[in-house]
Structure formats: C-alpha cells, structure tokens
C-alpha positions as a printed NumPy array, in Angstrom:
array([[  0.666,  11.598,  -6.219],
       [ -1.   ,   8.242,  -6.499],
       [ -2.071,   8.971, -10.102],
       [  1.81 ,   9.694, -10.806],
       [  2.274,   6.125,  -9.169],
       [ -0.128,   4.437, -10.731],
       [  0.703,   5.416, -14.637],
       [  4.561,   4.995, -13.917],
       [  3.851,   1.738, -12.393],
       [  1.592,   0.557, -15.529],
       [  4.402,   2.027, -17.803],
       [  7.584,   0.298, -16.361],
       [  5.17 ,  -2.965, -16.102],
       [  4.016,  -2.712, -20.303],
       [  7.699,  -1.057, -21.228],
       [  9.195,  -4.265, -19.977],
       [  6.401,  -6.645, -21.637],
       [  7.532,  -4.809, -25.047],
       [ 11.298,  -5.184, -24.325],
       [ 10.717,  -8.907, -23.424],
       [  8.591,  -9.203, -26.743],
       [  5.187, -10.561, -24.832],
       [  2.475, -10.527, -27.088],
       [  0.797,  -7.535, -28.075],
       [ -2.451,  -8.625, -26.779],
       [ -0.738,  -9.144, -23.163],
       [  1.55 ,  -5.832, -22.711],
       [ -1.911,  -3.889, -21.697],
       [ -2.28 ,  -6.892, -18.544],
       [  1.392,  -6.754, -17.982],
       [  1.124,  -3.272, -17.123],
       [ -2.132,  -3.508, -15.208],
       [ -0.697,  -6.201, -13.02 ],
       [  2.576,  -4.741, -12.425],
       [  0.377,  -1.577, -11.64 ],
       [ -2.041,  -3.204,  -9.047],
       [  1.348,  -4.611,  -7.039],
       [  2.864,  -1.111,  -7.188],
       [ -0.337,   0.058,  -5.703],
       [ -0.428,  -2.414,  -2.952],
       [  2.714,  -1.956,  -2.038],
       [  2.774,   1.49 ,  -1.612],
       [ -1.007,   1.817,   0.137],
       [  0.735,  -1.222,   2.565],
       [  3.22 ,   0.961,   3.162],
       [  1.643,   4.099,   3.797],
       [ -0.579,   1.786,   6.009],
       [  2.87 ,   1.192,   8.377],
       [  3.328,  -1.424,   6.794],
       [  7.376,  -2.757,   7.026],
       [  8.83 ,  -2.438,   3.62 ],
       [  9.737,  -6.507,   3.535],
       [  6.363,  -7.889,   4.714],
       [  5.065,  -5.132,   2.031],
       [  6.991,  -6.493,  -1.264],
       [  6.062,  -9.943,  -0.245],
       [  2.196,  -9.073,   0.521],
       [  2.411,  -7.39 ,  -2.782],
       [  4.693,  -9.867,  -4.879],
       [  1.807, -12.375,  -4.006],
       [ -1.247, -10.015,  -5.198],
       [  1.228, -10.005,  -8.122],
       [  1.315, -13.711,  -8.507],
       [ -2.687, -14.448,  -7.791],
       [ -3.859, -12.04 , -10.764],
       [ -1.067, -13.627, -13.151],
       [ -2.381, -16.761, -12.297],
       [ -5.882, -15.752, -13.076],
       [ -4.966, -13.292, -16.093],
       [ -2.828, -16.933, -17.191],
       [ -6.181, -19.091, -17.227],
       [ -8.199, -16.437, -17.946],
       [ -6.15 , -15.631, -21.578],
       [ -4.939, -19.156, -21.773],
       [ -1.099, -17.56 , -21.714],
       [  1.609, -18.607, -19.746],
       [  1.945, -17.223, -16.25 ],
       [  5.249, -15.739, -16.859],
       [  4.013, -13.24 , -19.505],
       [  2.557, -11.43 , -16.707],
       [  4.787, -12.088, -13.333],
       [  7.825, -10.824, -14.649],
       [  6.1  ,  -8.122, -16.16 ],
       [  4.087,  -7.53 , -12.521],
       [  7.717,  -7.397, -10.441],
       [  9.022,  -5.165, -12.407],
       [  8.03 ,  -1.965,  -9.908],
       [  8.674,  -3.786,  -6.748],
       [ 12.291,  -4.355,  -7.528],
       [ 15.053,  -2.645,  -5.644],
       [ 17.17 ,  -1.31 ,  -7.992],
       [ 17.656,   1.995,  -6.788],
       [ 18.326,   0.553,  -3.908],
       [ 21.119,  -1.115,  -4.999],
       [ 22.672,   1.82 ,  -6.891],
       [ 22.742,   3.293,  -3.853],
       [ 24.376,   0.236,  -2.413],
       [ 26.793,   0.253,  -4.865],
       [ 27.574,   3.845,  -5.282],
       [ 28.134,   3.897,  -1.109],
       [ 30.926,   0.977,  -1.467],
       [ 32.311,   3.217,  -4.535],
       [ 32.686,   6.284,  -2.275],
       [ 34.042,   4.153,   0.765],
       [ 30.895,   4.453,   2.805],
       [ 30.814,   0.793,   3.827],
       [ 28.251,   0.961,   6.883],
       [ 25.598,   2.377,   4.341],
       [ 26.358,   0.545,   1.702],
       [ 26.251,  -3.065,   3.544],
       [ 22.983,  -1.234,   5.401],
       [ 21.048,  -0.73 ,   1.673],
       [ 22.75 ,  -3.563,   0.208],
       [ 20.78 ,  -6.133,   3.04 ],
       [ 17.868,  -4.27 ,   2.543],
       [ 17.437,  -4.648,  -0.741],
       [ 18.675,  -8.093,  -0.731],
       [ 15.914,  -8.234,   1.75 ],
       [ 13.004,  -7.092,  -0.448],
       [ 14.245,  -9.033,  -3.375],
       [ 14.255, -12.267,  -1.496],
       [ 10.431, -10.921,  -0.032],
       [  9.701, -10.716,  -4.129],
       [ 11.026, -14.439,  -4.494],
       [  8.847, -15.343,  -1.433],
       [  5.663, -14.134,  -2.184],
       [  5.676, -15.489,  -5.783],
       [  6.292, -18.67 ,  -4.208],
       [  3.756, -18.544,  -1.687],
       [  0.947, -18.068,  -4.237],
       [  2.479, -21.014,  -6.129],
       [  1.792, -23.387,  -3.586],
       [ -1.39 , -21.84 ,  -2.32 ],
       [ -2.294, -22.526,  -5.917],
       [ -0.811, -26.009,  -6.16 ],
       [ -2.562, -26.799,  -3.004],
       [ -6.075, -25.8  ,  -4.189],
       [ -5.864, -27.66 ,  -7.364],
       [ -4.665, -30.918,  -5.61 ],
       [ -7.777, -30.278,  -3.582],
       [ -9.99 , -29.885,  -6.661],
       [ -8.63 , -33.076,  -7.953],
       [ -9.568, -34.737,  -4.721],
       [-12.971, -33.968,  -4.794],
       [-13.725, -35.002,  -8.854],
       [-12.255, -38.524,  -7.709]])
C-alpha cells in the first residue's frame, strides 16, 4: 500500500508540474517533493497523528525541500510548492461536502466542509511557517557577515 501511495503521490505532484508548464528539468522534483509530503502525511497519520496538525507538519516538509530544491537548481520556489501541495489538498473532501448539501444532508456536509476548510487553511499555515523560519535564518546570517 505505501508503494501505491508513493507513485500516485509522485504522479499527481509531476502531472500538475506538466499542466502548469514547469520546466522539464523540474517536473521530476515536483513530483518527488509532492511525494515526500504525501508520505509524511500519511506515516503522521498512521502515527495518530490528527489530520490538521498532519497537513500542516507536512505542508512545511513541503515548503523546506522547495526551498532547498529552489537554491539548490537556482529556480523559483513556486515551481516546486505548488507542485508539492498538490496531494495534501482536500478535494475529495469537498466533493463530498458539496455532494452532502446537494442531497440535503446539511449536518455532514457543514461537518466535511469545516474539515476540509480546516486542512486547507493547515496547508496555508505550514507553507507560511517555513517562510518565516526561513526569513528568520537568513536575517540571522546577515547579522553575523556584518
């Protein structure tokens, strides 16, 4: 099962690199990155891990190797976050959201519809996070060349 996981994550992370037109050269890391956040996210879940705390743990892991795959390929960091998210979205969950206030079953649907507005806002938080982790330790680089 985690092999299944692990080359459907990689796909859906390099099928949306080619749909977004990222360079050829990047749509191997996009998928490699979006596959190492599916991976966290579902060994922190199997862990007991909550689901939020889990998309924003692995949102970040997400955001740290774009930032390194960014400097590392001299690319911009974008190329390889959006590609990264990509599995940890909700969007089955919010079919299912939707499809419940379709068929008049409001008490699920507002239930799934919170929770995935829930894990989306975790993906928004953990990309931030690493952004000012980052912005921190290069302001404390800068400190010490002065």
């Amino acid at each position: 099962m985690l092999v299944e996981q692990l080359i459907t994550s990689f796909i859906s992370s390099a099928g949306f690199g080619i749909l977004f037109n990222v360079p050829k050269e990047s749509i191997l890391k996009c998928g490699i990155v979006g596959m190492i956040g599916w991976i966290s996210y579902i060994l922190l879940t199997d862990a007991g891990m909550e689901m939020v705390l889990a998309t924003v743990l692995a949102s970040f892991i997400v955001a740290v190797i774009s930032q390194f795959f960014a400097k590392l390929y001299k690319t911009p960091i974008i190329i390889f976050t959006v590609g990264g998210i990509i599995p940890l979205v909700p969007g089955g969950m919010a079919y299912d959201a939707m499809r419940n206030f379709v068929e008049n079953d409001y008490n699920s649907a507002i239930n799934l519809a919170a929770r995935a507005f829930m894990v989306s806002g975790s993906i928004a938080m953990g990309l931030v996070f690493s952004e000012v982790i980052n912005q921190i330790i290069r302001k404390s680089k800068l400190g010490v060349k002065r």
